[in-house]
N, C-alpha and C positions, 0 to 999 in steps of 0.2 A: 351274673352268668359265669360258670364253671370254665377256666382255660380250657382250652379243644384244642389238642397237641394234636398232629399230624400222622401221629404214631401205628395206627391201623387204618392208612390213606391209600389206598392199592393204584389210584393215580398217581400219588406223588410216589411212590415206590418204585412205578413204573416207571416216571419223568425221572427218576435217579436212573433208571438202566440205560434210560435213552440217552442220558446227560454223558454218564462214564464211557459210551460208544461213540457219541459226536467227539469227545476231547480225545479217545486214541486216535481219533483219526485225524484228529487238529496237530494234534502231537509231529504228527510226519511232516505237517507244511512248513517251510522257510520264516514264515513269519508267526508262528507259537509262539505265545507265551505264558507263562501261567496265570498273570494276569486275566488275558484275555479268555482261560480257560473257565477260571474262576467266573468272570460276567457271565459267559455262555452259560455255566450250569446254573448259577444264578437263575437265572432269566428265564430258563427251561422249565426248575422246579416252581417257584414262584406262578407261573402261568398256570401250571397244569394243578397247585394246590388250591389259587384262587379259582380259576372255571369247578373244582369240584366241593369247595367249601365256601360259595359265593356271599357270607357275615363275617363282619370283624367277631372273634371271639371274645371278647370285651364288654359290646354294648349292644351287639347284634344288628347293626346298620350295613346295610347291601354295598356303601359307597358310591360316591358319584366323581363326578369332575373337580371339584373340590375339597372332595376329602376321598380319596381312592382308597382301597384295599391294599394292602402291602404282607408281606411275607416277614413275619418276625422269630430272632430269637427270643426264648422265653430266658435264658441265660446266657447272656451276653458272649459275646466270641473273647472282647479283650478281659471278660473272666473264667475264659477257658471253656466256653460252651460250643458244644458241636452244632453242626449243618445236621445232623440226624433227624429223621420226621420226628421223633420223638420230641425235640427241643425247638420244632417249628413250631408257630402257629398265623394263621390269617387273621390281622389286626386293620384298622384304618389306620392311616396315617396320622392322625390326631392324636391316637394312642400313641402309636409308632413312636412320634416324635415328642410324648408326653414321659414315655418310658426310656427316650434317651437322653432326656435332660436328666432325668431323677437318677441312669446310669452314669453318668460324667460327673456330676456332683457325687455323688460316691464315690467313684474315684479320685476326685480331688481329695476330697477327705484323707483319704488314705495315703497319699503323698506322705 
């Protein structure tokens, strides 16, 4: 099965408009942080990419309670890969967590 980047996802596009308006507004609270920005839009886009591309793009499994859907980068952050739908995609966690062992080993490597 062919990666299915996020890239022409007009929900998750959307969930990015709604994400950058929830965090100006977080922005003005006493208790901001970027941290806590960064979860928020997390959590926002991840939702609204899973509800509308409900298969890992991987192995094409819908996910369950044991093995969920998750939100992936397709090139990793700690090697410079953007949040962009472009460089999203919905994977299960099995992947998920298959593609960031084989990411950390690589990086050790590289040490």
């Amino acid at each position: 099965m062919a990666t299915e980047t996020l890239k022409n996802n007009s929900a998750v596009k959307e969930a990015i408009l709604h994400a950058a308006k929830v965090i100006k507004k977080m922005a003005t609270m006493p208790t901001f942080t970027p941290d806590k920005a960064v979860e928020t839009y997390w959590h926002l886009i991840e939702k609204a990419a899973i509800e509308s591309h409900p298969w890992c793009s991987i192995c094409g499994t819908k996910g369950d309670k044991s093995n969920p859907l998750t939100l992936d980068h397709i090139k990793p952050k700690a090697q410079r890969g953007s949040s962009k739908p472009e460089n999203l995609r919905v994977v299960c966690l099995r992947h998920n967590d298959e593609k960031s062992s084989r990411d950390r080993a690589g990086a050790a490597k590289m040490r």
